[in-house]
Predicted model as a PDB file, atoms N, CA, C, CB and O in Angstrom, pLDDT in the B-factor column:
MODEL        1                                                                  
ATOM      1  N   UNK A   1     -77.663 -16.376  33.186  1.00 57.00           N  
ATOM      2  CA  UNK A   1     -78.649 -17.163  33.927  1.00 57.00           C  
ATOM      3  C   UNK A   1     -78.047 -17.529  35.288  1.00 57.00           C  
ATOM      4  CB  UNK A   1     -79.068 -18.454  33.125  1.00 57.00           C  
ATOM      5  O   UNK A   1     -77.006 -18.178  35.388  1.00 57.00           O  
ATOM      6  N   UNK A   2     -78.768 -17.071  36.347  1.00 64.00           N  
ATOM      7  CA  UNK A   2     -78.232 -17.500  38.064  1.00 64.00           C  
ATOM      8  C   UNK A   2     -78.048 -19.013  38.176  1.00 64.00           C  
ATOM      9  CB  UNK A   2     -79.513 -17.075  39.406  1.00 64.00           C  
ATOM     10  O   UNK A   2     -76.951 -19.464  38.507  1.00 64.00           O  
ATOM     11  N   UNK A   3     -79.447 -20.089  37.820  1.00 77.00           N  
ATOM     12  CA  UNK A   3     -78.748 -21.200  38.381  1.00 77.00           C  
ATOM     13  C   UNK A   3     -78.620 -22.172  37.099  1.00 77.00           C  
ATOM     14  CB  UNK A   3     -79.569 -21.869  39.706  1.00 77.00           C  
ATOM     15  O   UNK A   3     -79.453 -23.008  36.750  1.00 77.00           O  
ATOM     16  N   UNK A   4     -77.443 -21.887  36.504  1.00 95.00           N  
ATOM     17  CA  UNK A   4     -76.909 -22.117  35.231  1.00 95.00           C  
ATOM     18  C   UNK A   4     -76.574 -23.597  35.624  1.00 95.00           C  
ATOM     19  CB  UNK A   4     -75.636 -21.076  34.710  1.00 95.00           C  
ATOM     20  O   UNK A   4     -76.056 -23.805  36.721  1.00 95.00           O  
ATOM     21  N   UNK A   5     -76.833 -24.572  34.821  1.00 97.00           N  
ATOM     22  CA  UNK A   5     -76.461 -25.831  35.429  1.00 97.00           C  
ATOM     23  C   UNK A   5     -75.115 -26.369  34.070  1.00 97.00           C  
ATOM     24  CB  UNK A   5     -78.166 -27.028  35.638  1.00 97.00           C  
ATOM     25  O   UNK A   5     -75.323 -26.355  32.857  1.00 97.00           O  
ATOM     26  N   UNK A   6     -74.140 -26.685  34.580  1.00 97.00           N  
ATOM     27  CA  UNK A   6     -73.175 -27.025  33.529  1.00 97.00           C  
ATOM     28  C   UNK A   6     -73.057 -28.719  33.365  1.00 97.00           C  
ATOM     29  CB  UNK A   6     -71.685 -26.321  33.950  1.00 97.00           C  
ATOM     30  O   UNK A   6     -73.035 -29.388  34.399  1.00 97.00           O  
ATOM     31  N   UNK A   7     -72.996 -29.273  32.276  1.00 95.00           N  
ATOM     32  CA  UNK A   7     -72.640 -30.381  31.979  1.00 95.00           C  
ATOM     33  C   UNK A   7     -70.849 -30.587  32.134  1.00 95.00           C  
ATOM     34  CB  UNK A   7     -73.270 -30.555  30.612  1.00 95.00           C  
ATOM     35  O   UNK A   7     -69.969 -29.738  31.995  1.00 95.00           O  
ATOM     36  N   UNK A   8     -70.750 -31.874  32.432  1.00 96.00           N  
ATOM     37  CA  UNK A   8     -69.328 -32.607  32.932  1.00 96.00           C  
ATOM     38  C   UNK A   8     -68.285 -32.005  31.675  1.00 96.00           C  
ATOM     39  CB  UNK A   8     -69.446 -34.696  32.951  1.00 96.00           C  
ATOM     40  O   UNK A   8     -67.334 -31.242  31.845  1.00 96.00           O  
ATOM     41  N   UNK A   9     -68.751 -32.568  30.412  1.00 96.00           N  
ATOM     42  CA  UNK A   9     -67.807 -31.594  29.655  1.00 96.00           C  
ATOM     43  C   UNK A   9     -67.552 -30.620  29.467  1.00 96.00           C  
ATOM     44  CB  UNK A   9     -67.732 -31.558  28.937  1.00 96.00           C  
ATOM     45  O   UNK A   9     -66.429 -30.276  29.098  1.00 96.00           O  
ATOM     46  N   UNK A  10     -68.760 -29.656  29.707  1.00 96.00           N  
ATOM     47  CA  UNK A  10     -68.498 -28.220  29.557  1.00 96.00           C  
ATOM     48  C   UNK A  10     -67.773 -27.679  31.111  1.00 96.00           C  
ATOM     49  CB  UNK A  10     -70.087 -27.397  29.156  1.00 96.00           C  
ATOM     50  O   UNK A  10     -67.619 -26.459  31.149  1.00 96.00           O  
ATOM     51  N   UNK A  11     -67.413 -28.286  32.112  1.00 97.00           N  
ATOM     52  CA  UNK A  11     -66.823 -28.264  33.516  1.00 97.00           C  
ATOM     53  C   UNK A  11     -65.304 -28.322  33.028  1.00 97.00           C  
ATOM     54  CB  UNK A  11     -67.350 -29.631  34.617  1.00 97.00           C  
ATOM     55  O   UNK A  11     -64.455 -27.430  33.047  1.00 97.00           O  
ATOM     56  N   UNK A  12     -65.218 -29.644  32.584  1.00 98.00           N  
ATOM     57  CA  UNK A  12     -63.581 -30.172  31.788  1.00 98.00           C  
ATOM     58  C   UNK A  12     -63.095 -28.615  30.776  1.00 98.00           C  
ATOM     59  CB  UNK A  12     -63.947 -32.055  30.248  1.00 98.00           C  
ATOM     60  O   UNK A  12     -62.050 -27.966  30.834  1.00 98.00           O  
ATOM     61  N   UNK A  13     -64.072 -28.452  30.084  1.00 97.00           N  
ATOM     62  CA  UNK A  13     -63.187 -27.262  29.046  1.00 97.00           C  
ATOM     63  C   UNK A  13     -62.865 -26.063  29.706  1.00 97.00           C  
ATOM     64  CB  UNK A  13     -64.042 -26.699  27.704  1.00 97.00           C  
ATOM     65  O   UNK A  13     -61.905 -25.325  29.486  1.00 97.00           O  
ATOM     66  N   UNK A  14     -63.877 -25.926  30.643  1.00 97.00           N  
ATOM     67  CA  UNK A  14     -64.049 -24.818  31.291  1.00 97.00           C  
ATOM     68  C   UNK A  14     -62.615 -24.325  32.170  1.00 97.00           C  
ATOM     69  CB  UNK A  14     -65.302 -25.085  32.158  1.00 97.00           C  
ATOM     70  O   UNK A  14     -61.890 -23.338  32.290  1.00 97.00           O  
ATOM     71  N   UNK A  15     -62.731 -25.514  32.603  1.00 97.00           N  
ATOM     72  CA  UNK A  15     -61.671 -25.620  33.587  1.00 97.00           C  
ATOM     73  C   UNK A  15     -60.340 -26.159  33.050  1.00 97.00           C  
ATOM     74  CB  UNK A  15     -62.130 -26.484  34.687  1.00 97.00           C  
ATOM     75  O   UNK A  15     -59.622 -26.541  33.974  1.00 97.00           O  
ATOM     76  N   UNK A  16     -59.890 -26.278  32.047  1.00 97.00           N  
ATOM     77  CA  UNK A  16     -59.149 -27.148  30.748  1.00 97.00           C  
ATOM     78  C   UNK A  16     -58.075 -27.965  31.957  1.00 97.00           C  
ATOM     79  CB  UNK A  16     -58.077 -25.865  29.166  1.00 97.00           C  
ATOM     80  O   UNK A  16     -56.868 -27.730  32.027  1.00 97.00           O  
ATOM     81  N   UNK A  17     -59.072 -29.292  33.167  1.00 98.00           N  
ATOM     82  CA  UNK A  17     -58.968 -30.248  33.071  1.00 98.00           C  
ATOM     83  C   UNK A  17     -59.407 -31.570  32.852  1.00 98.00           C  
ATOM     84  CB  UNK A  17     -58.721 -30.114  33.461  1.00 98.00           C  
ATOM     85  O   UNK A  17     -60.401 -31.677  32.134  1.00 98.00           O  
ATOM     86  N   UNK A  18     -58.976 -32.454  33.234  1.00 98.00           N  
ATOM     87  CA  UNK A  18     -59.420 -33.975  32.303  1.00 98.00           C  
ATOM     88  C   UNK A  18     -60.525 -34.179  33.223  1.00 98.00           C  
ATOM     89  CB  UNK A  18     -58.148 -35.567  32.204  1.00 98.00           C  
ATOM     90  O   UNK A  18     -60.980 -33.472  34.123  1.00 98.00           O  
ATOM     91  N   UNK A  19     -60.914 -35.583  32.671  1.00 97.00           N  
ATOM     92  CA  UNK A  19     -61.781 -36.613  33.210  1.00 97.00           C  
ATOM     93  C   UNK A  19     -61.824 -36.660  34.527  1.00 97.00           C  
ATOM     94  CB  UNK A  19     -61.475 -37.824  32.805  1.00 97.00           C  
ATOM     95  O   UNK A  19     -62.557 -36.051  35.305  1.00 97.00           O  
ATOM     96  N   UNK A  20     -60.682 -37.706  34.791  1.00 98.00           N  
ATOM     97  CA  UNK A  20     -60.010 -37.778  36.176  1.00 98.00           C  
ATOM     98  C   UNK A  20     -60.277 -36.945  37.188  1.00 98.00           C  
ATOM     99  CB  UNK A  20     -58.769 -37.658  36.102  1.00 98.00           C  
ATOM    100  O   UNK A  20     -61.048 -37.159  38.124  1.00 98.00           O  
ATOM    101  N   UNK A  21     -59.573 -35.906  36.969  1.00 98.00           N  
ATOM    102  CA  UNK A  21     -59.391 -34.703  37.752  1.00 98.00           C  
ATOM    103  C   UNK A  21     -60.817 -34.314  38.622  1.00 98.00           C  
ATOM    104  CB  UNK A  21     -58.948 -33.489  36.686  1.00 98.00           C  
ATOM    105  O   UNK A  21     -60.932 -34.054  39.820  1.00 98.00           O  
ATOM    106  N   UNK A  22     -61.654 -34.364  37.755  1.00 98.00           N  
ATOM    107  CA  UNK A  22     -63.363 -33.561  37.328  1.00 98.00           C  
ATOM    108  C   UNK A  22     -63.704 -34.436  38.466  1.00 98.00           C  
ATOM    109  CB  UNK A  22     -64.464 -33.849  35.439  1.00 98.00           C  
ATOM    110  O   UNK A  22     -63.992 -33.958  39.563  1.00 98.00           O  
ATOM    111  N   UNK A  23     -63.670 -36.162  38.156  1.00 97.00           N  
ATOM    112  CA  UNK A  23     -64.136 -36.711  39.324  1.00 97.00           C  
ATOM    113  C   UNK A  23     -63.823 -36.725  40.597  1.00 97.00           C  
ATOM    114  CB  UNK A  23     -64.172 -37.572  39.196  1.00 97.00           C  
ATOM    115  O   UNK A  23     -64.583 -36.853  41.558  1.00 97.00           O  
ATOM    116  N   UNK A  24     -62.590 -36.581  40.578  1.00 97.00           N  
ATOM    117  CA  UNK A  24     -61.913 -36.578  41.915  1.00 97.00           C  
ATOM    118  C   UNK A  24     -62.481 -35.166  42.348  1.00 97.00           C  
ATOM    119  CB  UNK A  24     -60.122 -36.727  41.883  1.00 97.00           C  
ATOM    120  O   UNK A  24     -62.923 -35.243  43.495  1.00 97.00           O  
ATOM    121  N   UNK A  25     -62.626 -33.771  41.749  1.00 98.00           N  
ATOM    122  CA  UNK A  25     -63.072 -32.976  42.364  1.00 98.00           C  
ATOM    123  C   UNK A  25     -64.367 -32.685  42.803  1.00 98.00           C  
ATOM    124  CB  UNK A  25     -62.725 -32.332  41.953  1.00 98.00           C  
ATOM    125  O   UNK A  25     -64.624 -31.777  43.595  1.00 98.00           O  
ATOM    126  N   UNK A  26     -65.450 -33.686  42.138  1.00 97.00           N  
ATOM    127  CA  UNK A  26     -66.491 -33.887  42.198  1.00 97.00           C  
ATOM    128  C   UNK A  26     -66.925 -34.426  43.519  1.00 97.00           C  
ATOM    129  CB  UNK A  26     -66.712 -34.495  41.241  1.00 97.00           C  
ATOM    130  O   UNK A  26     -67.544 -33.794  44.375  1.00 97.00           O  
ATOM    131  N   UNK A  27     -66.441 -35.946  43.605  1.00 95.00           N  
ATOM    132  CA  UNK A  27     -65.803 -36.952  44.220  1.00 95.00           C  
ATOM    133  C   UNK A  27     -65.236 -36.487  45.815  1.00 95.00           C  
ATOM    134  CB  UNK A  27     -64.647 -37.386  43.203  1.00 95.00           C  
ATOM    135  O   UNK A  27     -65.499 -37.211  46.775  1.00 95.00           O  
ATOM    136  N   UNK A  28     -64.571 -35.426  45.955  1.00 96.00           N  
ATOM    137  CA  UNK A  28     -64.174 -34.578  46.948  1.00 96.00           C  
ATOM    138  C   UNK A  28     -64.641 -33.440  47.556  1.00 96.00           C  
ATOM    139  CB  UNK A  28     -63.338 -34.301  46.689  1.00 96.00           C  
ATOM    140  O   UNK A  28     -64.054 -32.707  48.352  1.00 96.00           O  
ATOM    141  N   UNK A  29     -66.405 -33.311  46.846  1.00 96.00           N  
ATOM    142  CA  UNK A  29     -66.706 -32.195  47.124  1.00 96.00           C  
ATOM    143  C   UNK A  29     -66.188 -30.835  47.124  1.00 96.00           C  
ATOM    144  CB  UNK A  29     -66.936 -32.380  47.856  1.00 96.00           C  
ATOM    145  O   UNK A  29     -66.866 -29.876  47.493  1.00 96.00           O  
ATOM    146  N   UNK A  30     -65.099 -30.757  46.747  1.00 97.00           N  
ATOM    147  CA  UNK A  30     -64.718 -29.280  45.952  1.00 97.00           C  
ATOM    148  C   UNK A  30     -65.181 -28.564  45.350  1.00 97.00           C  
ATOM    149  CB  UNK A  30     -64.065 -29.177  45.268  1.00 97.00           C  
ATOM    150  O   UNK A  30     -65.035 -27.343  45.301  1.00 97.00           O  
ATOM    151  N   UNK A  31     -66.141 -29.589  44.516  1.00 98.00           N  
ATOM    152  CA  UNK A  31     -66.700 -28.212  43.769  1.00 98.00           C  
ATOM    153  C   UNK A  31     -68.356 -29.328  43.914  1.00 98.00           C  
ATOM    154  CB  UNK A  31     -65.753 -27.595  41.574  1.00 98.00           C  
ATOM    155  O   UNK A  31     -68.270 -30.378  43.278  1.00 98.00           O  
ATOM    156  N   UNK A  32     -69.341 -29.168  44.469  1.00 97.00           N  
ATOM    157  CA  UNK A  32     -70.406 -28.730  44.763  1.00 97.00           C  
ATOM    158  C   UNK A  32     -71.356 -29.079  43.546  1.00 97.00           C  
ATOM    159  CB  UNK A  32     -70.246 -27.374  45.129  1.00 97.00           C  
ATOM    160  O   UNK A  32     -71.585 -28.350  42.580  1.00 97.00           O  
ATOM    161  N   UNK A  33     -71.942 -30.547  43.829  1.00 97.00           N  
ATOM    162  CA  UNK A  33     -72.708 -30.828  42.684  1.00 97.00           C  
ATOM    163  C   UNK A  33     -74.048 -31.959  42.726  1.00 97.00           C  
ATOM    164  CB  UNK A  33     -71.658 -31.289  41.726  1.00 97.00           C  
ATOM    165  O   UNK A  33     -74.486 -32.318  43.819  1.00 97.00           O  
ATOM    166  N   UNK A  34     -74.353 -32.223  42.066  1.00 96.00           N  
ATOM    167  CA  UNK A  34     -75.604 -33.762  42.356  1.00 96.00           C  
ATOM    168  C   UNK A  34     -75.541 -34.093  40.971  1.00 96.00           C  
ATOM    169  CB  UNK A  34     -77.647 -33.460  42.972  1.00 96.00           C  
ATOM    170  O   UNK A  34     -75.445 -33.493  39.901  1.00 96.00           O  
ATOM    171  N   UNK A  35     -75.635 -35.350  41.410  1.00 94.00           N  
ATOM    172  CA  UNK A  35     -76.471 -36.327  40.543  1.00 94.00           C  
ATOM    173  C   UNK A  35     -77.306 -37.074  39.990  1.00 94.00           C  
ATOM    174  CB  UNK A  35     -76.432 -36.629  40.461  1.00 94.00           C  
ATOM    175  O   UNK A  35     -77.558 -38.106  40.613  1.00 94.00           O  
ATOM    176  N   UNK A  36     -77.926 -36.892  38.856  1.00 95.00           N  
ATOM    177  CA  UNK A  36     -79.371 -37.045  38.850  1.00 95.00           C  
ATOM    178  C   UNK A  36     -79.048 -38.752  38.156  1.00 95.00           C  
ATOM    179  CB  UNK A  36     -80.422 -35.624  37.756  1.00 95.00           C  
ATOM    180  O   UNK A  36     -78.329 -38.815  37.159  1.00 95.00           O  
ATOM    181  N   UNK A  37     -79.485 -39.738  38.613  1.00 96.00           N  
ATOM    182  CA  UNK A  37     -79.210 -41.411  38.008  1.00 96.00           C  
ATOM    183  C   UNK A  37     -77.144 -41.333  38.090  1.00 96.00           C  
ATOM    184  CB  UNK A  37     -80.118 -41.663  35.594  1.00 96.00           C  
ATOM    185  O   UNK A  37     -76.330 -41.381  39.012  1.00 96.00           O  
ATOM    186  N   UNK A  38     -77.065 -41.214  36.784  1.00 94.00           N  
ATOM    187  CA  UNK A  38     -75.438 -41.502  36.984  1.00 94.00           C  
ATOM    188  C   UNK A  38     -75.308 -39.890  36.531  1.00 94.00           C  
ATOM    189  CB  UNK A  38     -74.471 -42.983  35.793  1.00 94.00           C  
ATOM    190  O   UNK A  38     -74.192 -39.490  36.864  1.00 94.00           O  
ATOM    191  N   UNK A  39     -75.905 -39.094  36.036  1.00 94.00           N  
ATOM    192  CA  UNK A  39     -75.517 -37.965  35.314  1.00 94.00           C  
ATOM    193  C   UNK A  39     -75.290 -36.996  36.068  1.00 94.00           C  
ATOM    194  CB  UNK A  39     -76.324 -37.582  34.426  1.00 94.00           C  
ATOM    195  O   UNK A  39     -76.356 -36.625  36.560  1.00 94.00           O  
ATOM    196  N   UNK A  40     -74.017 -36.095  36.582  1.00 95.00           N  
ATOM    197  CA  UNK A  40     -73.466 -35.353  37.170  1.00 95.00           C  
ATOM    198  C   UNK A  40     -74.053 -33.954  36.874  1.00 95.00           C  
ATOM    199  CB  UNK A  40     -72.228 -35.581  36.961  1.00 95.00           C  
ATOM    200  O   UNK A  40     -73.775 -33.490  35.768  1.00 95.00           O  
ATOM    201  N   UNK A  41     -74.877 -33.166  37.755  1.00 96.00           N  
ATOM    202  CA  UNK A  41     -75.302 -31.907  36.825  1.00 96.00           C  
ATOM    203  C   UNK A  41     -74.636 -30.764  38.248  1.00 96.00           C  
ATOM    204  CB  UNK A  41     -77.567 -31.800  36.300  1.00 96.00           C  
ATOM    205  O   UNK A  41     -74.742 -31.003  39.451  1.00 96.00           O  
ATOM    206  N   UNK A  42     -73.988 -29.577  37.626  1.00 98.00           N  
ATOM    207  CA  UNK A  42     -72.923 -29.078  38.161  1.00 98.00           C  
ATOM    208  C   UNK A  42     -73.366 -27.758  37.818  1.00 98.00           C  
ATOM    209  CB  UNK A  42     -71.566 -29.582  37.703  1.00 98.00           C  
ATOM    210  O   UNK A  42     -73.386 -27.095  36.780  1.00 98.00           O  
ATOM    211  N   UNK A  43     -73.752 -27.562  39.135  1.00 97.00           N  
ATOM    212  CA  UNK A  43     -73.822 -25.992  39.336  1.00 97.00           C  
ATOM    213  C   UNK A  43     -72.962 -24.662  38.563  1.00 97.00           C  
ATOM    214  CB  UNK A  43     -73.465 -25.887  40.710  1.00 97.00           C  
ATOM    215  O   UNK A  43     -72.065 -24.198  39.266  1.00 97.00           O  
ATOM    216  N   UNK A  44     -73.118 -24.117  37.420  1.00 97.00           N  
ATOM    217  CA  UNK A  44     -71.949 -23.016  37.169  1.00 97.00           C  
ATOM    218  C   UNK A  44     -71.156 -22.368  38.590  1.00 97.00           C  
ATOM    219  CB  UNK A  44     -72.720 -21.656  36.325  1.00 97.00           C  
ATOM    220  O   UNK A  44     -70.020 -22.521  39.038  1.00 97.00           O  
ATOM    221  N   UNK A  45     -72.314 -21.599  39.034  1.00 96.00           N  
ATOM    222  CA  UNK A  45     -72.082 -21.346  40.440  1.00 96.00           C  
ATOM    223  C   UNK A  45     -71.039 -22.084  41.422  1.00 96.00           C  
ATOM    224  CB  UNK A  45     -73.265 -21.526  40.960  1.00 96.00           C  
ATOM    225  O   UNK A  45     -70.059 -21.463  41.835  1.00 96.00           O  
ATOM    226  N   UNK A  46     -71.221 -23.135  41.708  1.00 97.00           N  
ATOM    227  CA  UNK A  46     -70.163 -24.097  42.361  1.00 97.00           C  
ATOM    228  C   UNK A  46     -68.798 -24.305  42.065  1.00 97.00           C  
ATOM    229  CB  UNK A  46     -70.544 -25.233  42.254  1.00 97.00           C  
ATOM    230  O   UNK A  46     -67.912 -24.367  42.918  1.00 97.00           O  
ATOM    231  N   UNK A  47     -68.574 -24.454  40.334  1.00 98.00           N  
ATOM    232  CA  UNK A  47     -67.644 -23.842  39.417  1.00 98.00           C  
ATOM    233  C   UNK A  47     -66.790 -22.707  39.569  1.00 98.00           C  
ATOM    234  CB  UNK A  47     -68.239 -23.568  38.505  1.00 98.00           C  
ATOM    235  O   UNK A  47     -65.569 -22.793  39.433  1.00 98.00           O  
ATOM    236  N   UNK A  48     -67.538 -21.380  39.915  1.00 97.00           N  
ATOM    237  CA  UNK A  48     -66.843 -20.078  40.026  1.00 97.00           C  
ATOM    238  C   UNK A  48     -66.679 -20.124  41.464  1.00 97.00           C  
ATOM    239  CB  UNK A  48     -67.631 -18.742  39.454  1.00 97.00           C  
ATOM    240  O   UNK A  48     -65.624 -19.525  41.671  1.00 97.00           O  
ATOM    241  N   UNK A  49     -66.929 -20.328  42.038  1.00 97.00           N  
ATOM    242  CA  UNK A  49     -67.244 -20.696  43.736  1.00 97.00           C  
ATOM    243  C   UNK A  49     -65.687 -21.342  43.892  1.00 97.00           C  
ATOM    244  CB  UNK A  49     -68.870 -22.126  44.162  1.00 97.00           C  
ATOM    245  O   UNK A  49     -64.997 -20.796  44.752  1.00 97.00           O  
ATOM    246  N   UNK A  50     -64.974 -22.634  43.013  1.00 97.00           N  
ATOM    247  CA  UNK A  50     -64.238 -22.889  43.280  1.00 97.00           C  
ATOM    248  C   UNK A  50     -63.081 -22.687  42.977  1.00 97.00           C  
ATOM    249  CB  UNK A  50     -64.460 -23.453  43.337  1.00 97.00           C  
ATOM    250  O   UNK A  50     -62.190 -23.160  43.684  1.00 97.00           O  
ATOM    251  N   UNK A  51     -62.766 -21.882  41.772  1.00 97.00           N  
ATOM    252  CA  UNK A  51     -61.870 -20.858  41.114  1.00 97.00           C  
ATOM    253  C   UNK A  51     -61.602 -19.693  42.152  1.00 97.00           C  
ATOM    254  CB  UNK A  51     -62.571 -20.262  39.731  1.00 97.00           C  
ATOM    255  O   UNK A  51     -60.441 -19.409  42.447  1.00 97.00           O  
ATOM    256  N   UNK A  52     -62.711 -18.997  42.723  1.00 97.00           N  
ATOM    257  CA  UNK A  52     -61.973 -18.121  43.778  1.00 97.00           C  
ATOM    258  C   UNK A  52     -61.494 -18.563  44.811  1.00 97.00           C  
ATOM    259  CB  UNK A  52     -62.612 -17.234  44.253  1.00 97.00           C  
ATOM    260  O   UNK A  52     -60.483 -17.973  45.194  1.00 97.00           O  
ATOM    261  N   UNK A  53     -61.906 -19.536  45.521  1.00 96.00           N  
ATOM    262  CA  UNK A  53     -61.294 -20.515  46.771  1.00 96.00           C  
ATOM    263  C   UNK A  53     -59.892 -20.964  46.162  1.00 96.00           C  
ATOM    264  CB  UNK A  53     -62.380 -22.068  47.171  1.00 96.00           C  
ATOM    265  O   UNK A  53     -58.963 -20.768  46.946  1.00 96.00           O  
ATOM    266  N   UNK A  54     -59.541 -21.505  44.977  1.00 94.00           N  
ATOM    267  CA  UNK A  54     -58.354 -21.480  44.520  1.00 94.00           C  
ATOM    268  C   UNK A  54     -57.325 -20.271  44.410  1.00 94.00           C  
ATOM    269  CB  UNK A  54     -58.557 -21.922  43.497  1.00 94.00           C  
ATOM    270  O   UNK A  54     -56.222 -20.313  44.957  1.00 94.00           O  
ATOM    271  N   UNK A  55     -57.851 -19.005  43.530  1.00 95.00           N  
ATOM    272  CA  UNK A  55     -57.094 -17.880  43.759  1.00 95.00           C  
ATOM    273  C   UNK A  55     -56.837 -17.650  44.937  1.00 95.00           C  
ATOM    274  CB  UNK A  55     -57.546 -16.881  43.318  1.00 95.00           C  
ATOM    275  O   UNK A  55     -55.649 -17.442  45.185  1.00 95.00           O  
ATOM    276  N   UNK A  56     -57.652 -17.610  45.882  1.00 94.00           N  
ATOM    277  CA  UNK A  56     -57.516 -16.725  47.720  1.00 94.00           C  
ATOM    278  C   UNK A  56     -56.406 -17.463  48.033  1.00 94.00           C  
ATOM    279  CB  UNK A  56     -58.991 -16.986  49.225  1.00 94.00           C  
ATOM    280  O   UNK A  56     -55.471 -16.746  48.388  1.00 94.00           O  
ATOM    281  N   UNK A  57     -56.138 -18.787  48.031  1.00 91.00           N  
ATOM    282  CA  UNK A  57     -55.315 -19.588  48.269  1.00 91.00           C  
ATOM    283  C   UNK A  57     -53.748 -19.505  48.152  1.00 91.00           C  
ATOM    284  CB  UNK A  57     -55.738 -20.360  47.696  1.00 91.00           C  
ATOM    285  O   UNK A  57     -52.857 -19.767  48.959  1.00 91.00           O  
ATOM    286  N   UNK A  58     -53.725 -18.820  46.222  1.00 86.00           N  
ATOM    287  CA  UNK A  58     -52.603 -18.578  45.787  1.00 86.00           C  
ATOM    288  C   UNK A  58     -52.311 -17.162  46.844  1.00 86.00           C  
ATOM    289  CB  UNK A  58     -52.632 -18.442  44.083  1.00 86.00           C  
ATOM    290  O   UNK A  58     -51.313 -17.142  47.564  1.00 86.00           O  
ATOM    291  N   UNK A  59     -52.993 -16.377  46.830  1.00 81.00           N  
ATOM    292  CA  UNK A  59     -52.319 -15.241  47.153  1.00 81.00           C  
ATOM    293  C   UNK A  59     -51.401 -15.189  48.290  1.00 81.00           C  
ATOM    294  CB  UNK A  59     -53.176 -14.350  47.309  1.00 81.00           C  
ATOM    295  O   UNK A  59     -50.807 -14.145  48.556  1.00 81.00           O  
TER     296      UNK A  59                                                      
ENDMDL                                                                          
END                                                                             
């Protein structure tokens, strides 16, 4: 599915980091998201979006 929307926990496993982390990257716009009331709904897309901006980085 293209605009796959991921929940906060399924972000955390995904990414196998914590709480914390999630917000601060949230929080920092790193990874590309809204919120609907308090509930964080997170683009898959934005997700993989920020895994390659990480790899390019390493290289």
């Amino acid at each position: 599915m293209e605009n796959e929307i991921m929940r906060f926990e399924e972000v955390m496993e995904f990414l196998s980091i914590g709480k914390n982390t999630l917000y601060t990257l949230l929080n920092n716009r790193e990874i590309n998201a809204f919120k609907i009331g308090k509930v964080w709904k997170i683009p898959k897309k934005s997700v993989e979006e920020y895994i390659e901006r990480k790899v390019k980085e390493n290289d």
